[in-house]
C-alpha positions in Angstrom: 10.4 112.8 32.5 13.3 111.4 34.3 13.4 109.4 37.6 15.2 111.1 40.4 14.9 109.1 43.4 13.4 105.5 44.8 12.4 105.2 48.1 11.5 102.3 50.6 9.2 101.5 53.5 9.5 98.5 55.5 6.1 97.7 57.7 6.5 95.5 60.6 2.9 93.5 60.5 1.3 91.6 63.7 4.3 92.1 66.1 3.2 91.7 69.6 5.2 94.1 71.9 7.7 93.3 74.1 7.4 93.2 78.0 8.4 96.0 80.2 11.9 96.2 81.1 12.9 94.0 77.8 15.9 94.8 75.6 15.8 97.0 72.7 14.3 95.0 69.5 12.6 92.2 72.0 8.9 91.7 71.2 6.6 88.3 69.9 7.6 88.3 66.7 5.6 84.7 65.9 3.1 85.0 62.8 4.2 88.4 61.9 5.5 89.5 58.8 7.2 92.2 56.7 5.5 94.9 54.2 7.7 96.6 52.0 6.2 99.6 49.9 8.2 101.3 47.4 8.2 104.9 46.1 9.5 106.3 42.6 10.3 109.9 42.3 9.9 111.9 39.3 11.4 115.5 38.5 7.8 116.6 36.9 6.5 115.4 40.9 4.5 112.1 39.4 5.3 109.5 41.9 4.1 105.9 41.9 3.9 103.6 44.3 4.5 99.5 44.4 4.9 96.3 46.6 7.2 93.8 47.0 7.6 90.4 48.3 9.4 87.4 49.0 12.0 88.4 51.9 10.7 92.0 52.0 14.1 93.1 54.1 16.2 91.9 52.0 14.5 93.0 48.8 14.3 96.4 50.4 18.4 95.9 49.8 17.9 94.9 46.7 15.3 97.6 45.2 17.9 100.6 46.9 20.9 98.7 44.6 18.8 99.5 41.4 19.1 103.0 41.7 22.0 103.8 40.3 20.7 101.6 37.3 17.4 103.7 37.7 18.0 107.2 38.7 17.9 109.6 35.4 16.0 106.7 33.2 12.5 108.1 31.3 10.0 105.4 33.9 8.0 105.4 30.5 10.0 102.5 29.3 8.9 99.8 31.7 9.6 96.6 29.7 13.7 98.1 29.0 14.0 99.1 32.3 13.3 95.6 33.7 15.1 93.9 31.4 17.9 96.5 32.3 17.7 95.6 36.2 17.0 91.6 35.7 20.4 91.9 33.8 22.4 94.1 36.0 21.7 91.2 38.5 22.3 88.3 36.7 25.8 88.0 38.2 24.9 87.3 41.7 23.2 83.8 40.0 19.6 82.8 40.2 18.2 85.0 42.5 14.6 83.6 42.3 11.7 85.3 44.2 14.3 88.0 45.8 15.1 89.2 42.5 11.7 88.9 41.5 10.1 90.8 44.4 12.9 93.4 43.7 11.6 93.8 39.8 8.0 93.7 41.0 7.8 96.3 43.4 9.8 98.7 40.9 7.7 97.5 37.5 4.5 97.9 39.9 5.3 101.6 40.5 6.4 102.5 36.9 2.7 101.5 35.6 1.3 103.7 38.3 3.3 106.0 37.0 2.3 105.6 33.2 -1.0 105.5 34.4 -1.4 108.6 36.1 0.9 110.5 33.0 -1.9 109.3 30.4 -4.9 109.8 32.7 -5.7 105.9 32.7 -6.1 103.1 34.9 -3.2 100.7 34.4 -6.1 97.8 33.2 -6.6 100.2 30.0 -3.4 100.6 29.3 -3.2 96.7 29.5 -5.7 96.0 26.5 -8.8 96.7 28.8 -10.9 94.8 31.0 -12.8 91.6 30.6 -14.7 92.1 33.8 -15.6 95.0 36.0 -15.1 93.1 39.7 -13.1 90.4 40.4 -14.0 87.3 42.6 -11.9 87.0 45.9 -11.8 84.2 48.4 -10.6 83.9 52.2 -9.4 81.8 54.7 -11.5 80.1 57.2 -10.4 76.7 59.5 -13.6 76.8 61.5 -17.0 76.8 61.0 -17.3 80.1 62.7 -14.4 81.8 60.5 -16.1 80.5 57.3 -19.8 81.9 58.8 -18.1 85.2 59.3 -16.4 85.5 56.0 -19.7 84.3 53.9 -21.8 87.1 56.2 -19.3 89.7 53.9 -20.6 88.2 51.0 -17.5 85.7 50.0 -18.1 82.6 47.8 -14.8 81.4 48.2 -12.9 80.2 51.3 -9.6 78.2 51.5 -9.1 75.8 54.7 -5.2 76.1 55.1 -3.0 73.7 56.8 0.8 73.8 57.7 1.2 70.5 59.2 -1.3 67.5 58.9 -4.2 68.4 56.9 -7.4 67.1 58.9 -10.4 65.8 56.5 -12.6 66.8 59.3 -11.9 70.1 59.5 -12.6 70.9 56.0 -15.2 68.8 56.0 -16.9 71.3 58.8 -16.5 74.2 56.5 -18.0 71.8 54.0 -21.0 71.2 55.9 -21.2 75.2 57.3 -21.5 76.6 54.0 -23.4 74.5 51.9 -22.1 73.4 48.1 -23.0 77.0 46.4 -19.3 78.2 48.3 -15.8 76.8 46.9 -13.8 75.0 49.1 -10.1 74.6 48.6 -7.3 73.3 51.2 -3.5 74.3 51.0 -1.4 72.0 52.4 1.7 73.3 52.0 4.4 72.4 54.4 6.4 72.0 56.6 6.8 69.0 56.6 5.1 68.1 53.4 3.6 64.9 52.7 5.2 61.7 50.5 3.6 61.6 47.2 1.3 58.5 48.4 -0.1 60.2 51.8 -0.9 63.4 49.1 -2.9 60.7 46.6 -4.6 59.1 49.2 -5.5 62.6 50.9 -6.5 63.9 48.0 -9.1 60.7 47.3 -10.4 61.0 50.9 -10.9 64.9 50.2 -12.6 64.3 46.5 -16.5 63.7 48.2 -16.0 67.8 49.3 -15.8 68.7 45.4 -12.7 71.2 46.3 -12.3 73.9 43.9 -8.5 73.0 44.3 -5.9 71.4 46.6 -2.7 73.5 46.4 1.0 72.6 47.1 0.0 69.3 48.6 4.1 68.5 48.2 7.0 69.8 48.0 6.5 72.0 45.1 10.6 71.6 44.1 9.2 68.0 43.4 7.8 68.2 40.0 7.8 64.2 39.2 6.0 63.5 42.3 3.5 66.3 41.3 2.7 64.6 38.2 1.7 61.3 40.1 -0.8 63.1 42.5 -2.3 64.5 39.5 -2.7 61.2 37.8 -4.2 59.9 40.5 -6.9 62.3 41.5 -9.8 64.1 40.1 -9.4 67.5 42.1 -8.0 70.2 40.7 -4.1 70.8 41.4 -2.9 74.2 42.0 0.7 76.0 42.9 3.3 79.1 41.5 3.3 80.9 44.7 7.2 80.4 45.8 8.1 80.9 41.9 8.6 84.3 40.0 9.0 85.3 36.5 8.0 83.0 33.4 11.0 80.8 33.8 9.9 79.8 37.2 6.4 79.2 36.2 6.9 77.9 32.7 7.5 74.0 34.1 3.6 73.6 36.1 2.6 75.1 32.4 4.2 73.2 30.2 4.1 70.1 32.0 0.2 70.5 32.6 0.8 69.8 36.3 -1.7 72.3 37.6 -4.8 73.5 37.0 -4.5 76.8 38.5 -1.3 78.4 38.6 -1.0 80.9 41.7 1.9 84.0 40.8 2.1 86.0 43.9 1.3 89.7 42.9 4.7 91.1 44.9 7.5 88.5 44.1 6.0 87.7 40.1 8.0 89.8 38.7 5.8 92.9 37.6 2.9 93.1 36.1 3.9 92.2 33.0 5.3 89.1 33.8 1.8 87.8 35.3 0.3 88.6 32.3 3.0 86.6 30.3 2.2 83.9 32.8 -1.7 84.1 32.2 -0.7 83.6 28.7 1.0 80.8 28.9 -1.3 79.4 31.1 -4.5 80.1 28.7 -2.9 78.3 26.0 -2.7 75.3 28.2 -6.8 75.4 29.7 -5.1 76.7 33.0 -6.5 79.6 34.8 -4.5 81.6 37.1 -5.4 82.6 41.2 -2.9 84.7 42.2 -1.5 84.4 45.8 -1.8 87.1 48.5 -1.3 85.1 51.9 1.3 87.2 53.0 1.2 90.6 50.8 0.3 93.9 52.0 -2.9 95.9 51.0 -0.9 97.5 47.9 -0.3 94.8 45.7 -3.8 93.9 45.9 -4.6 96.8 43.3 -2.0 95.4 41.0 -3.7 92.2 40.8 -7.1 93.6 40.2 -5.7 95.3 37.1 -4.3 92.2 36.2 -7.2 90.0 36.2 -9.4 92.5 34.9 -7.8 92.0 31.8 -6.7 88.4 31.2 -9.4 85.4 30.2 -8.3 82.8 32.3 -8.7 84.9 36.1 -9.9 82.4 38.8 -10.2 84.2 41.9 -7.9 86.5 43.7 -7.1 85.6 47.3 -7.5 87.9 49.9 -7.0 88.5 53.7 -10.2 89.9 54.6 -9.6 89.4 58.5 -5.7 90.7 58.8 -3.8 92.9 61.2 -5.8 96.2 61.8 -3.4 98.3 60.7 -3.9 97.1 57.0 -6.5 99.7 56.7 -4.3 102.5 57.8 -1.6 101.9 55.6 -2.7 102.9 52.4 -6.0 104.8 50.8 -7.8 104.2 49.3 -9.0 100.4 51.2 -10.7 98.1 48.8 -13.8 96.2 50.0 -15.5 93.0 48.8 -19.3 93.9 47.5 -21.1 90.4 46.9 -18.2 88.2 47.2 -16.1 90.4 44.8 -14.3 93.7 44.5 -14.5 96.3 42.0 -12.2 97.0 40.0 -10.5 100.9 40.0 -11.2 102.9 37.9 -8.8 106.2 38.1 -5.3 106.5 37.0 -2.6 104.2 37.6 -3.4 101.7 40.4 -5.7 104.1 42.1 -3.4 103.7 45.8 -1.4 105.5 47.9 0.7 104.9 50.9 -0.1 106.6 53.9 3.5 107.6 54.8 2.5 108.8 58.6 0.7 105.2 59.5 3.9 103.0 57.9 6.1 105.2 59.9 4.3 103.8 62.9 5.5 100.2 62.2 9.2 100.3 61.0 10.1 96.6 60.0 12.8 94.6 62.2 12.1 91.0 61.3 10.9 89.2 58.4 12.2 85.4 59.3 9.9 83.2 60.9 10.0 81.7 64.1 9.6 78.1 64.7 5.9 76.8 64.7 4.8 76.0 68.0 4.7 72.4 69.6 1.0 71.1 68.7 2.1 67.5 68.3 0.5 67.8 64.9 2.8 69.5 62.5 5.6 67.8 63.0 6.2 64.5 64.6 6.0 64.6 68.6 9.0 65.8 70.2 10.5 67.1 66.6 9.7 70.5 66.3 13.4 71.5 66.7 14.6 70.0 64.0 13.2 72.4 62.1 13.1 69.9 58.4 11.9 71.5 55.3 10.6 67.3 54.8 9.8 64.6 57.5 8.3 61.5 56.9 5.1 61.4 58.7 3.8 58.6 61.1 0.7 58.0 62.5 -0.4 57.7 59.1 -3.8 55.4 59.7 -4.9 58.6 62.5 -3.7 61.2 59.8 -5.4 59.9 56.7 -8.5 58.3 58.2 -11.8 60.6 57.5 -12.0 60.6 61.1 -9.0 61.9 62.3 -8.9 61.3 65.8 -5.1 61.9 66.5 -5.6 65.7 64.8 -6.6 69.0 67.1 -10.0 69.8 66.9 
């Protein structure tokens, strides 16, 4: 079996259309996102399918380069094949999760492929499973949201924040669901907190018993990650911006998390988050992989990955999304009882639904800027766009009753 062609498809997700009479390209393009799907041809017809993520545009560039390193190869030999691509690229420097999207999406579709040549799920060809359903979580802000994600059966929601995290609001959820749901708040930035306003938010969030607080700094700021860890008793977790073992191996080694959160498109592969669960278990971490922002594909990758590894957490999950990511690919996976099954037919057990992606051709993936809510940014500084600000208000911020913050 030789591979004969790889193909792309770039979905434009939550795009509000533009008005009448606007130019060409126009539209609302605030919160919405980039899926890119790839496709690997076979000349005995076995296609499989895959996901990648990161800065899906430009990884579509970079998955369409590999074919000439591709085209002809036997897609039996995964682990060579990735180490022949991560290689072939290694001049254009460190690449980080663009490369690693690039490798995922490709890797993701060669064990569909392997799966479907034996007649196995990729979990079996993996060692086998550990567990037949795997535990998911959502995200919920409000009360309401947290009510309507528990109805489905979840026993796991995450209060996310990209400016200010308030107390109160978590502490709502808290309250709304009782203390037989986890909890966890990710406060990743911008503009991320100092090291001391993440310690003392962390002490003022430790009465909520928080499954984890995630990225609560600048995750590039390892030192400063090992102080809020000495200095509260909530779990830590973060990995979602980093891809391959390399990028993961300093949270690990260093014992700066407790979780470590891969995301399923921009890892690496498949067999790079197992790698990473490896390290991970022999270091009493346990791994949640990321899925804010991934597509309805990679979610099958990551069930056969923590079917099989000791240390899965909980797989995050977008239960209340864009519409469209029903349409896009079949079969759709649905939580039963806070948890989804795991599949059991060859490969990953997905497809894409090429006439639905075709509906929603991707023309931006870069985000706008957030808008003006006097929270996330210091009043009257929203333009300067900072990766880091130094936060004032810091008494209405940190105080359990944050008054200053939106309700």
């Amino acid at each position: 079996m030789k591979i004969t062609d790889i193909r792309t498809y770039l979905v434009q997700v939550g795009a509000r259309p533009p008005a009448p009479g606007a130019a060409p390209g126009e539209g609302d393009f605030r919160g919405s996102r980039c899926w890119l799907f790839v496709k690997i041809v076979t000349d005995e017809g076995i296609e499989g399918v895959g996901e990648g993520s990161g800065w899906p545009r430009v990884i579509e560039t970079a998955v369409q380069d590999f074919g000439h390193v591709l085209v002809g190869e036997d897609p039996a030999n995964i682990d060579r094949l990735w180490h022949k691509m991560y290689a072939a690229a290694m001049g254009h420097g460190m690449l980080g999760t663009v490369l690693g999207g690039a490798l995922t999406a490709i890797e993701m579709a060669l064990w569909d492929i392997k799966g479907k040549v034996l007649g196995q799920p990729v979990w079996n060809l993996l060692g086998g499973k550990f567990r037949d359903t795997i535990p998911v979580y959502g995200h919920a802000k409000t009360p309401e949201t947290a009510k309507k994600h528990t109805d489905l059966g979840y026993r796991g929601l995450k209060v996310s924040f990209t400016g200010a995290v308030n107390v109160d609001k978590v502490a709502a959820v808290r309250d709304a669901v009782g203390p037989d749901v986890d909890i966890m708040v990710d406060a990743h930035g911008p503009s991320w907190m100092t090291p001391g306003d993440a310690i003392v938010l962390a002490r003022k969030l430790e009465p909520l018993d928080l499954l984890f607080l995630e990225d609560p700094i600048a995750p590039e700021n390892l030192d400063a990650f090992q102080r809020v860890r000495d200095a509260t008793t909530i779990p830590l977790a973060a990995g979602e911006r980093v891809s391959t073992i390399w990028g993961i191996r300093p949270y690990i080694e260093r014992e700066l998390v407790d979780v470590i959160q891969p995301d399923t498109g921009r890892a690496g592969g498949i067999t790079q988050m197992r790698k990473m669960a490896a390290m991970a278990e022999g270091h009493f971490i346990t791994m949640a992989p990321h899925s804010g922002s991934l597509g309805p594909l990679a979610e099958f990758a990551a069930l056969h990955v923590m079917a099989t590894i000791p240390n899965a957490l909980m797989l995050e999950r977008l239960e209340i999304d864009w519409p469209g990511r029903y349409d896009v690919v079949s079969p759709v996976l649905k939580v039963v009882d806070g948890a989804i099954p795991v599949p059991d037919v060859p490969g990953l057990g997905v497809e894409i639904v090429e006439e639905e992606v075709a509906k929603y051709p991707g023309r931006r993936n870069v985000s706008d800027l957030p808008a003006d809510d006097g929270w996330s940014y210091e009043p009257g500084t929203v333009t300067e766009a900072v990766y880091f600000q130094t936060r004032m208000r810091r008494a209405a911020r940190l105080s359990l009753k944050a008054t200053g913050a939106p309700k």
